[in-house]
C-alpha positions in Angstrom: -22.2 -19.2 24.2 -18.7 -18.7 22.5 -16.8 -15.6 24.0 -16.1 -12.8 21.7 -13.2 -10.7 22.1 -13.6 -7.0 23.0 -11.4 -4.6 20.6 -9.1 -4.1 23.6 -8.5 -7.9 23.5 -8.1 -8.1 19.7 -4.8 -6.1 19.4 -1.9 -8.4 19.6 1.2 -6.1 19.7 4.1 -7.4 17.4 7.4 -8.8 18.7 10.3 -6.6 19.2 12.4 -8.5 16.6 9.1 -7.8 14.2 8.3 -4.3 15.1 12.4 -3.6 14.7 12.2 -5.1 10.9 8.9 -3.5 9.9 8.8 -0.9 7.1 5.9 1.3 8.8 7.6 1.7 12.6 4.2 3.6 14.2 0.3 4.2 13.9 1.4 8.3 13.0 3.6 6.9 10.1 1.0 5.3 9.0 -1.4 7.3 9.2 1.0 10.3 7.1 1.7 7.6 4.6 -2.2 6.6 4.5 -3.1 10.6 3.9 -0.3 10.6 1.1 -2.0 8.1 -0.7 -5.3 9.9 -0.4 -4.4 13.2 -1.1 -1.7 12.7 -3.5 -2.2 9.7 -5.2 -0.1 9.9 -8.2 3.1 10.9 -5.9 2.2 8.4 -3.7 2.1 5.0 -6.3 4.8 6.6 -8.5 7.2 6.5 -4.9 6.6 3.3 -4.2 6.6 2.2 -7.8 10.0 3.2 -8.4 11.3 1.1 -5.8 10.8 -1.6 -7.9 13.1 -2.9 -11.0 11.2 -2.6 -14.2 12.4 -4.3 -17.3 10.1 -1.9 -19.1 9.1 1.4 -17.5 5.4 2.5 -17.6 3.6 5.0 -19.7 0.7 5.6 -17.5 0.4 5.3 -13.6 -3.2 4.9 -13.3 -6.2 4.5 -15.8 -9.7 3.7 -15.2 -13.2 3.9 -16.5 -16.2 2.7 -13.6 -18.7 2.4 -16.2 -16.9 -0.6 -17.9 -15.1 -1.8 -14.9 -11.9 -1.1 -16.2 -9.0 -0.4 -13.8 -5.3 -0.5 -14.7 -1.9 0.3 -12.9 1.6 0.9 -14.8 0.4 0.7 -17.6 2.8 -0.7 -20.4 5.5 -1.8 -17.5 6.9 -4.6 -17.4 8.6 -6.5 -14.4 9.9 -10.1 -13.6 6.1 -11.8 -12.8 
């Protein structure tokens, strides 16, 4: 039988160069960044929106209907993509 790892085996920790470059540096940040997204969506996506350069800015952040499967993000912007 094929050995499975354990959850305690299956965490690789990243290099130092790696963890030094990362844009999330620890489990808390992420977690307060995760929370953000929940609790405050439209702050959240707008944030990390912005950082982006838009040839056309948006209208809408977020639009959606579940009964016709119809999701959309930044609506009516337009990037290089």
């Amino acid at each position: 039988m094929p050995h499975r790892l354990t959850m305690s085996e299956s965490v690789f920790p990243p290099t130092g160069e790696a963890a030094a470059g990362a844009h999330v540096s620890s489990l808390d940040q992420y977690r307060e960044l995760y929370d953000r997204s929940i609790n405050d969506p439209e702050g959240f996506w707008t944030e990390h929106a912005q950082r982006l350069h838009w040839f056309e800015p948006w209208h809408t952040l977020r639009e959606w209907d579940y009964h016709k499967a119809e999701i959309g993000w930044v609506l009516g912007g337009k990037l290089n993509a």
